[in-house]
PASEBA-1860 file (N, C-alpha, C; in nm, 3 decimals):
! residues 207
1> XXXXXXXX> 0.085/-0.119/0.000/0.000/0.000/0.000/0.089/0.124/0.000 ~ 0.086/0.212/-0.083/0.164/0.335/-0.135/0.112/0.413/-0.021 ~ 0.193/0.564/0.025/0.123/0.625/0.088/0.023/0.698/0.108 ~ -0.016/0.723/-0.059/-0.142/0.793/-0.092/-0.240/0.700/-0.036 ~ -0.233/0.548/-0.037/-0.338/0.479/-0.013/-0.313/0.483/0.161 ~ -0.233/0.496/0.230/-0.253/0.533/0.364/-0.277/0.625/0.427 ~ -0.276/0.766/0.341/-0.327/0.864/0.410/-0.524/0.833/0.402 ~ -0.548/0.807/0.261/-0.674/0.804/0.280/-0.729/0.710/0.348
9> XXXXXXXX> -0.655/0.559/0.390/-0.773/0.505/0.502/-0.777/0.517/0.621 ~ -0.651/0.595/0.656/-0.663/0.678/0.803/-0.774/0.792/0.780 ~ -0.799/0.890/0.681/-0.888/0.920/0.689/-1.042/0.877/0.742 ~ -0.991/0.751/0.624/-1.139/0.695/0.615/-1.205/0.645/0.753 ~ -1.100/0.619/0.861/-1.104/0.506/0.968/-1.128/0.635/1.069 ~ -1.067/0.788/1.058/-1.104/0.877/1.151/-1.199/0.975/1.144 ~ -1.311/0.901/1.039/-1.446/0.939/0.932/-1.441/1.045/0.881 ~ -1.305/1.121/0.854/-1.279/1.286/0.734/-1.320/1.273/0.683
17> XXXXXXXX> -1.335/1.127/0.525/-1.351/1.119/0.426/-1.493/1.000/0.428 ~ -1.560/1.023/0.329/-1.624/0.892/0.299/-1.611/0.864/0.201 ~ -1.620/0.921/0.054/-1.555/0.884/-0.075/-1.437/0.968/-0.095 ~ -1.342/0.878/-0.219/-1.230/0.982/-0.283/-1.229/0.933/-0.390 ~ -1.377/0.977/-0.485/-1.357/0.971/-0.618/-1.227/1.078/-0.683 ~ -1.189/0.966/-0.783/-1.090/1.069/-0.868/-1.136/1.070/-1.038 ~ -1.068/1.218/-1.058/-1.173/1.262/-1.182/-1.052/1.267/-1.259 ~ -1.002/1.187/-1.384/-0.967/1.160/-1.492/-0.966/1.226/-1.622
25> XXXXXXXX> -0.887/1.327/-1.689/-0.956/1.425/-1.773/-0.854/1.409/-1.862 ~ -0.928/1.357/-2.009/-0.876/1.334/-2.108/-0.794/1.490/-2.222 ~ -0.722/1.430/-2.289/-0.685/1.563/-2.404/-0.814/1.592/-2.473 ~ -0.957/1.567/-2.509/-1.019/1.613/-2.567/-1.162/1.668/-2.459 ~ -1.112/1.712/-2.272/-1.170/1.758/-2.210/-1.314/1.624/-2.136 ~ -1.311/1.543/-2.146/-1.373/1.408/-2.111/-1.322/1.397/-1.947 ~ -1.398/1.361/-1.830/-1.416/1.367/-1.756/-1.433/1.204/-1.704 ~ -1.320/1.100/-1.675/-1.346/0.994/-1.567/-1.361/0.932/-1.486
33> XXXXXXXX> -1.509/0.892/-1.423/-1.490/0.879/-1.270/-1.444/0.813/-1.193 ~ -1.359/0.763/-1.129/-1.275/0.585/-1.046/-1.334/0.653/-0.902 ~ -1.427/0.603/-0.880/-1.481/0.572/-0.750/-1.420/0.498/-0.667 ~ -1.379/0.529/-0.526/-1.355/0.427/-0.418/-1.366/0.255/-0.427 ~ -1.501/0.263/-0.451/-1.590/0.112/-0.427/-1.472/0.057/-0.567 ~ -1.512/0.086/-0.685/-1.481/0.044/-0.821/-1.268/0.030/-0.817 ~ -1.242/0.102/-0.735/-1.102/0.060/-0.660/-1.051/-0.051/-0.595 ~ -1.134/-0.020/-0.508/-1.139/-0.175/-0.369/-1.179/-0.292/-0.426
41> XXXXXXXX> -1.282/-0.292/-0.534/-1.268/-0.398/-0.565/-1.197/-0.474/-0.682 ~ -1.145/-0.371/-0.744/-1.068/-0.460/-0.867/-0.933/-0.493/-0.731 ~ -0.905/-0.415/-0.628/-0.780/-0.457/-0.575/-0.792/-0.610/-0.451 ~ -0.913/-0.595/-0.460/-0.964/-0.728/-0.374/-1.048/-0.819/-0.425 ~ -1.013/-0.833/-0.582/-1.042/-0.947/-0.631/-0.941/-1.007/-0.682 ~ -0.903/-1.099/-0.617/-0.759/-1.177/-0.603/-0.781/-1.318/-0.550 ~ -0.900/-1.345/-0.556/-0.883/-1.482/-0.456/-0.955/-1.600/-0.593 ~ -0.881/-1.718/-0.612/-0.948/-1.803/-0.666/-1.072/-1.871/-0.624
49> XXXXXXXX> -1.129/-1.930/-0.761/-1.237/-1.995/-0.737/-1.375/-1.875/-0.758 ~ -1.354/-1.781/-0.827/-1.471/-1.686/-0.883/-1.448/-1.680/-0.984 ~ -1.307/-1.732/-1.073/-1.325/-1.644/-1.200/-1.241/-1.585/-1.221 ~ -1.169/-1.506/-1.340/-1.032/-1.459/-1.404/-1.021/-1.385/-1.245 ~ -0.904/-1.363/-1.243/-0.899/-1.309/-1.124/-0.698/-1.221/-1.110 ~ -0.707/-1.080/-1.102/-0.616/-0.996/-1.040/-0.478/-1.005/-0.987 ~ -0.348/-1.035/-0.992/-0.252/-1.052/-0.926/-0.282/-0.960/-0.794 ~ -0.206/-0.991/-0.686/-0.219/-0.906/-0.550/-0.092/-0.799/-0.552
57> XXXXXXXX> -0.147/-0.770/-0.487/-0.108/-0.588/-0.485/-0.096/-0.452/-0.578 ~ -0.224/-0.472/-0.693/-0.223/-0.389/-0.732/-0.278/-0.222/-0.668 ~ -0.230/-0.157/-0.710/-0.251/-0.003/-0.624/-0.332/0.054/-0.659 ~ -0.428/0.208/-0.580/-0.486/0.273/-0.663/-0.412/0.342/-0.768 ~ -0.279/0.394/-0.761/-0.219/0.447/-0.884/-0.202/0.363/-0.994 ~ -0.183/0.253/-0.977/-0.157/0.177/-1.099/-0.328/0.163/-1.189 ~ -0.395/0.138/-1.092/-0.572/0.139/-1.178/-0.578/0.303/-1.228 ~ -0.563/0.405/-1.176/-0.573/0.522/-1.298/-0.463/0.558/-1.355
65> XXXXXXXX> -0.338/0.469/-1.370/-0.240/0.469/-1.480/-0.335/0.372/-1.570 ~ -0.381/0.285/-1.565/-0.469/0.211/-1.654/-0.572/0.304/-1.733 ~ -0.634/0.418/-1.646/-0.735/0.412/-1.713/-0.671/0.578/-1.797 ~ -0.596/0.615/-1.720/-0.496/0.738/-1.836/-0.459/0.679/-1.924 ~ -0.422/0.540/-1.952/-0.359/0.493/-2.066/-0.447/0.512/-2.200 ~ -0.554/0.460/-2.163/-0.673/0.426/-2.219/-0.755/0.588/-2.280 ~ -0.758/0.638/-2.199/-0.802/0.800/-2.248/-0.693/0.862/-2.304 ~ -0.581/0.843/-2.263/-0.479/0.916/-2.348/-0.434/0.880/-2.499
73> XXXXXXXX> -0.517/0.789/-2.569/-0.459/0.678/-2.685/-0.634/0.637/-2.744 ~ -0.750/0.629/-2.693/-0.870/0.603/-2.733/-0.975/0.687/-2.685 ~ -1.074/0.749/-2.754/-1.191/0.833/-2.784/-1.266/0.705/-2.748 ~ -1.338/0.748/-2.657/-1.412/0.672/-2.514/-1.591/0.678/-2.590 ~ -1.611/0.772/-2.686/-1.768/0.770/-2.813/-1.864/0.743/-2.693 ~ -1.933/0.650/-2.696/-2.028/0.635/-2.604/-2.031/0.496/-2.500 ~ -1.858/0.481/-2.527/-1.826/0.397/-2.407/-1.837/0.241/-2.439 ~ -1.771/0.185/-2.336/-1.763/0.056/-2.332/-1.642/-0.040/-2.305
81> XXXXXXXX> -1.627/-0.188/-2.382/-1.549/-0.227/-2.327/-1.353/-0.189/-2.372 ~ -1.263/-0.184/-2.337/-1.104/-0.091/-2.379/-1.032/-0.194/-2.282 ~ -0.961/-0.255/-2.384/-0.848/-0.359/-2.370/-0.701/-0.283/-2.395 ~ -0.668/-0.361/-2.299/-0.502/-0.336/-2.286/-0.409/-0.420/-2.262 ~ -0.263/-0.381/-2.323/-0.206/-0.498/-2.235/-0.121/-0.464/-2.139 ~ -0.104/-0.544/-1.997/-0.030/-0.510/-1.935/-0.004/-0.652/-1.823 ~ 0.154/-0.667/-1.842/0.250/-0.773/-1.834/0.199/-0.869/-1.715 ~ 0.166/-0.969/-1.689/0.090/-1.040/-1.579/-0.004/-0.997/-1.517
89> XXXXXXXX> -0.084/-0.949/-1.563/-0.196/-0.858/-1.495/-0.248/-0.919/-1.384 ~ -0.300/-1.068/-1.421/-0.328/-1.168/-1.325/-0.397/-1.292/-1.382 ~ -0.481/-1.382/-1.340/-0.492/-1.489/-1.421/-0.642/-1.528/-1.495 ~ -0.565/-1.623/-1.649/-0.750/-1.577/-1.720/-0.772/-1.744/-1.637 ~ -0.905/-1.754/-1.565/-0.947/-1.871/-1.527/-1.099/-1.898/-1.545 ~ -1.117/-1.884/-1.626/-1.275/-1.917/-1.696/-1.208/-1.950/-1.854 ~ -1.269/-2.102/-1.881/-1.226/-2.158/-1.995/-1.335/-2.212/-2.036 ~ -1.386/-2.259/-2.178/-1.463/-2.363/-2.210/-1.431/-2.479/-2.148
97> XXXXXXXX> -1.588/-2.490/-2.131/-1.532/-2.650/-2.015/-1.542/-2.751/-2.105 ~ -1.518/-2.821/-2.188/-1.428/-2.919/-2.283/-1.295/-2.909/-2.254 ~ -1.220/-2.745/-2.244/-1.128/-2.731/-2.237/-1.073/-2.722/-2.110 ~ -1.161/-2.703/-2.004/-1.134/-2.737/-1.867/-1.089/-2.817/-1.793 ~ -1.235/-2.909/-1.855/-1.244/-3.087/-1.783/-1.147/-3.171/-1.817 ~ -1.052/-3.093/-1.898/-0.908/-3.189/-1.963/-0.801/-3.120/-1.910 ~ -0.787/-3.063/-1.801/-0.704/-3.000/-1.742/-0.611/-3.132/-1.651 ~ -0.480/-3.114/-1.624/-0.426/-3.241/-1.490/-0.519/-3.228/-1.415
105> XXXXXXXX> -0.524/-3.375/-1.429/-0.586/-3.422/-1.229/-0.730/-3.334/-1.229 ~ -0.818/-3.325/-1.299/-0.914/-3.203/-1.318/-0.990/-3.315/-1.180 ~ -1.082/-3.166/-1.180/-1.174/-3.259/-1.051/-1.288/-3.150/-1.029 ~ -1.417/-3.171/-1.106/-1.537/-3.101/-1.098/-1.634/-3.089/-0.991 ~ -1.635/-2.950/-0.962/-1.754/-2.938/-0.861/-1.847/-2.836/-0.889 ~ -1.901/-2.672/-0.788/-1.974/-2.599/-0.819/-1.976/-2.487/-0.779 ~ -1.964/-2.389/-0.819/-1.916/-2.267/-0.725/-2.032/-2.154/-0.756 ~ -2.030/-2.062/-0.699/-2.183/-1.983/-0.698/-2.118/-1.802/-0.778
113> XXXXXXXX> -2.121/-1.740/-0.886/-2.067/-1.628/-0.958/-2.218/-1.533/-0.918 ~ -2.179/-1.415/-0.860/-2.261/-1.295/-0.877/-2.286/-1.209/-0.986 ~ -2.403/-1.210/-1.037/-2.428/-1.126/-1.149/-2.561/-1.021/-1.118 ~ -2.488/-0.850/-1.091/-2.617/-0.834/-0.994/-2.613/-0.835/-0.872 ~ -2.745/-0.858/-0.828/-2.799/-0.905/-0.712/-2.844/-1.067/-0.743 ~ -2.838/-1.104/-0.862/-2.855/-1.278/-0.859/-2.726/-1.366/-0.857 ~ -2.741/-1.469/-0.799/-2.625/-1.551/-0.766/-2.649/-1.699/-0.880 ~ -2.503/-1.738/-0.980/-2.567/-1.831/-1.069/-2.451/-1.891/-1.058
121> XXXXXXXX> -2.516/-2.029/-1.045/-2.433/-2.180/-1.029/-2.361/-2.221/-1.112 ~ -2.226/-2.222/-1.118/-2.134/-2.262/-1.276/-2.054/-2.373/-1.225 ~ -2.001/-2.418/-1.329/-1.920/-2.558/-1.240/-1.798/-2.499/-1.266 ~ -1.714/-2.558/-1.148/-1.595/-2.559/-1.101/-1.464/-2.637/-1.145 ~ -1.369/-2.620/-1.161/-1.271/-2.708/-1.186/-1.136/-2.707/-1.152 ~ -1.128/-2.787/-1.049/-1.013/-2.781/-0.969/-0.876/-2.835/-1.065 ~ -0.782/-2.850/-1.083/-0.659/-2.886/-1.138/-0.488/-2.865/-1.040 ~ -0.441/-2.955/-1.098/-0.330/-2.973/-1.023/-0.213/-2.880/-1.061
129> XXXXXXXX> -0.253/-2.785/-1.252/-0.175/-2.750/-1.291/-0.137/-2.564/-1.209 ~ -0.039/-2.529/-1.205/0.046/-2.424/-1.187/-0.011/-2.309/-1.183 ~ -0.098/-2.216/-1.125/-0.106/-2.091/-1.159/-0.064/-2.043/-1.249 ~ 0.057/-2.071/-1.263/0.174/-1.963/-1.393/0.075/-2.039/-1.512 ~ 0.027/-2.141/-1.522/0.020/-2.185/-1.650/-0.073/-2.080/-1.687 ~ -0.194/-2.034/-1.642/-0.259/-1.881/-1.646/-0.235/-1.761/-1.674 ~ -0.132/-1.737/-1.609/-0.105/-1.627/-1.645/-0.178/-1.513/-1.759 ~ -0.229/-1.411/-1.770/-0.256/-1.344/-1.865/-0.177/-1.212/-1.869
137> XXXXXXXX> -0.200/-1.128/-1.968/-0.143/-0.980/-2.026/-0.288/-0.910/-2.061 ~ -0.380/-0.968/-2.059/-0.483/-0.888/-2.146/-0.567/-0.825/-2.028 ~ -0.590/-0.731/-2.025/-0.683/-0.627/-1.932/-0.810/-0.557/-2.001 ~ -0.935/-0.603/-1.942/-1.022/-0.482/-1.979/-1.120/-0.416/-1.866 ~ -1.112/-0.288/-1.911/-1.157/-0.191/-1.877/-1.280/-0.161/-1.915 ~ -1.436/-0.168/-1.836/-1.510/-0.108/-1.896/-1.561/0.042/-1.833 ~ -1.537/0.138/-1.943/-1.586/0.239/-1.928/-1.700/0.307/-1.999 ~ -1.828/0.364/-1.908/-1.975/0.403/-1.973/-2.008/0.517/-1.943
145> XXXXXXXX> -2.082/0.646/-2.002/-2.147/0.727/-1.983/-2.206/0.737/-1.801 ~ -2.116/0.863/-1.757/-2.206/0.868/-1.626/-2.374/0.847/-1.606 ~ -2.426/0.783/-1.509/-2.570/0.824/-1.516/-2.566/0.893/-1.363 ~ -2.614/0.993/-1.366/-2.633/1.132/-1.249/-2.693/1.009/-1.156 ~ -2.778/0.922/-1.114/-2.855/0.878/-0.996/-2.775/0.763/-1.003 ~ -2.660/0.761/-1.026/-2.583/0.631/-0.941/-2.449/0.725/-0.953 ~ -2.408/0.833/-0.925/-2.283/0.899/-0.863/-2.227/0.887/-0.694 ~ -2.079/0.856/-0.697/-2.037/0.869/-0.578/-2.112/0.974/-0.483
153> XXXXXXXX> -2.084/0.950/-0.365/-2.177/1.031/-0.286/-2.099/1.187/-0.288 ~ -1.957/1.207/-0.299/-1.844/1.331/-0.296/-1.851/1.394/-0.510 ~ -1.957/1.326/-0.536/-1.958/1.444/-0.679/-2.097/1.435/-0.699 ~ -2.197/1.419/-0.601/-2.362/1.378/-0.601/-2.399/1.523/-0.669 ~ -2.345/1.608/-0.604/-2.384/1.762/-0.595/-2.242/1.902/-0.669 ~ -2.184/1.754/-0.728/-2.051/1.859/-0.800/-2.121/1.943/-0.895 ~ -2.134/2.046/-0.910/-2.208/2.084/-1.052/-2.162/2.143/-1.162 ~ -2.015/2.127/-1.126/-1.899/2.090/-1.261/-1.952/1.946/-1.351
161> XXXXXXXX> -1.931/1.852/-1.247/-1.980/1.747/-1.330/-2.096/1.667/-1.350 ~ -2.208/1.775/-1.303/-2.378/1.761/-1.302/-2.391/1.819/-1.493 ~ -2.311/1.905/-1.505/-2.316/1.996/-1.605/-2.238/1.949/-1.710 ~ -2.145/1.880/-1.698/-2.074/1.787/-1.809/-2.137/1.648/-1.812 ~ -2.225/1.603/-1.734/-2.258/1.477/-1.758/-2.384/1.530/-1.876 ~ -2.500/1.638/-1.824/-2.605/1.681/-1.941/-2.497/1.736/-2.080 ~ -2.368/1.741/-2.055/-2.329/1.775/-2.199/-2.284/1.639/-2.277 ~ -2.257/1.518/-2.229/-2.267/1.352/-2.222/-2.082/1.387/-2.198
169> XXXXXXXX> -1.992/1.459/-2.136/-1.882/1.417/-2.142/-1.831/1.353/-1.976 ~ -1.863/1.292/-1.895/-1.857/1.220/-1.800/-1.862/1.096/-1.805 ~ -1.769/1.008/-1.811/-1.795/0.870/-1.805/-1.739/0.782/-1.655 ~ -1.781/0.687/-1.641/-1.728/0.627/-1.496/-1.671/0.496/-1.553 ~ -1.537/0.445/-1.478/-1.479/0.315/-1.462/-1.601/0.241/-1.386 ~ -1.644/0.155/-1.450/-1.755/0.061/-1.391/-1.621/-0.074/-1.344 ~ -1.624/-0.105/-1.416/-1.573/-0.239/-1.367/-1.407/-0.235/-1.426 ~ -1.324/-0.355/-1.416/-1.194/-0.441/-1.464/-1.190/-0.535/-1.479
177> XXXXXXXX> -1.177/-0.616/-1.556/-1.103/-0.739/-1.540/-1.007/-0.832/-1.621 ~ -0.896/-0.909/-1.611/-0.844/-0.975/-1.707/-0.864/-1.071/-1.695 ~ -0.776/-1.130/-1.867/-0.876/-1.239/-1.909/-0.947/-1.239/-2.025 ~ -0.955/-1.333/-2.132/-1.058/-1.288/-2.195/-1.182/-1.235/-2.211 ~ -1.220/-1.121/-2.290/-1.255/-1.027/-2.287/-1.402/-1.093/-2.364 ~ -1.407/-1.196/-2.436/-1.516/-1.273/-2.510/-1.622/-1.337/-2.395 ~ -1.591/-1.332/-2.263/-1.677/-1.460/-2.200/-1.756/-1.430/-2.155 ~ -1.856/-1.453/-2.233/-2.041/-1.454/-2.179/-2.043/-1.393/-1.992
185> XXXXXXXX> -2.149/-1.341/-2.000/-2.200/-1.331/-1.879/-2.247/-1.469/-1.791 ~ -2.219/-1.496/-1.683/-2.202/-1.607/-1.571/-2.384/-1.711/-1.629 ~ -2.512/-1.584/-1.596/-2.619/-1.658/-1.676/-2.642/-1.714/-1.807 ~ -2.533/-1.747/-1.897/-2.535/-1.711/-2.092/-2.480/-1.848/-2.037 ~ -2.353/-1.869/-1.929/-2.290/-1.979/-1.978/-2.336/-2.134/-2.021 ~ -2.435/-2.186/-2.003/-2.518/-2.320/-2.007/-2.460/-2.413/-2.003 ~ -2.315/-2.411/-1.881/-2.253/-2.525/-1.883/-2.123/-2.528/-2.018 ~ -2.124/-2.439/-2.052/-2.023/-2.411/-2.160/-1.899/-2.390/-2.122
193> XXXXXXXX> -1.907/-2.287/-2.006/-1.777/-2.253/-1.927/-1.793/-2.310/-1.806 ~ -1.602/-2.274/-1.726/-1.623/-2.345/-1.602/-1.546/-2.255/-1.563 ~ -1.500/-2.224/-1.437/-1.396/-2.146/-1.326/-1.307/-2.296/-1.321 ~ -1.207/-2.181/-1.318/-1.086/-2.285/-1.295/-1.016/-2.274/-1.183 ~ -0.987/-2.322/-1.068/-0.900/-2.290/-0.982/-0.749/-2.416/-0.978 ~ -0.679/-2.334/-1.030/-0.518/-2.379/-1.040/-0.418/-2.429/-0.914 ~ -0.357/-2.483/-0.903/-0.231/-2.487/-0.774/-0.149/-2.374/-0.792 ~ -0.179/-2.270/-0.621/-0.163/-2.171/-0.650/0.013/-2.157/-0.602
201> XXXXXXX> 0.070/-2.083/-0.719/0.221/-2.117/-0.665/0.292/-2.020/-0.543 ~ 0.326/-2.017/-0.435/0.359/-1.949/-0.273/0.486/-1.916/-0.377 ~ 0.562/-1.779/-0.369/0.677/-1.748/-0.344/0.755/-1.719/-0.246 ~ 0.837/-1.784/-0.219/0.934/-1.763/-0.123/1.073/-1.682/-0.105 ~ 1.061/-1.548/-0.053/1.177/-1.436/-0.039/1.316/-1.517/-0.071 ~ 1.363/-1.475/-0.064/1.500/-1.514/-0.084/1.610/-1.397/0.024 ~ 1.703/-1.481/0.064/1.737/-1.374/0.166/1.888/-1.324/0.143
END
């Protein structure tokens, strides 16, 4: 955790702050929102057994070096999904399950993916093989048109960007993730795909 990220959760913990949206502003005057929440969780989704999933310790600076990359190099139109690459990002683990169930030592069960507020049952697939064998580079980013009645609570009443969102130039980082960027939504899958959870490899310091 960098120190920018420790000043603000001492904040957060001595209740100064409740959000610290940060506003993103492109060369052609475009306005991006990275909300708190939309932070915390690309940085605390790291745990197997849900799905492509994050290397650990990514920072908040490194997620809006991501999303400067992306505005600084692509015209954001009316939004959506913006792929990138960037070097182990973390691992793609949702595969066609043909291509799953033939994994080492595979061993099928069932794990529960949130979509929403609904929770949908996909099967699971344990394997003996390597984390590393995962590995990915591919990152996406989806970014969409602000909508004014779902704004952080610290720009609810900005009217800088009440006034650029009615001009449509406000957009918000909704989500992240790597991994391929093709894979159906968790309800689409019909048993097509599976979560993969790998043998996860421990590194050990060296002294």
């Amino acid at each position: 955790m960098n120190l920018h990220e420790n000043i603000s959760r001492v904040k957060q913990l001595m209740g100064l702050i409740v959000e610290s949206t940060d506003k993103l502003t492109s060369l052609d005057d475009k306005v991006v929102l990275v909300s708190d929440w939309v932070k915390n969780h690309i940085k605390d989704h790291n745990k197997f057994g849900t799905g492509s999933v994050f290397r650990e310790g990514i920072t908040d600076e490194e997620i809006l070096n991501f999303v400067n990359e992306i505005i600084s190099t692509t015209e954001l139109g009316d939004g959506g999904a913006f792929e990138l690459e960037v070097p182990e990002i973390g691992y793609d683990l949702v595969l066609p399950y043909d291509e799953a169930i033939n994994l080492e030592n595979a061993e099928e069960s069932s794990t529960i993916k949130k979509e929403g507020k609904n929770e949908i049952e996909v099967p699971l697939i344990k394997t003996s093989q390597s984390s590393n064998d995962f590995k990915t580079d591919k990152l996406t980013l989806v970014i969409r048109k602000s909508n004014p009645q779902f704004l952080p609570d610290d720009v609810k009443e900005d009217q800088e960007i009440l006034n650029k969102i009615n001009d449509g130039n406000v957009y918000s980082l909704l989500t992240a993730f790597p991994g391929n960027p093709n894979i159906p939504r968790a309800s689409e899958w019909n048993g097509q795909y599976a979560v993969v959870v790998p043998k996860k490899e421990i590194i050990i310091p060296t002294l």
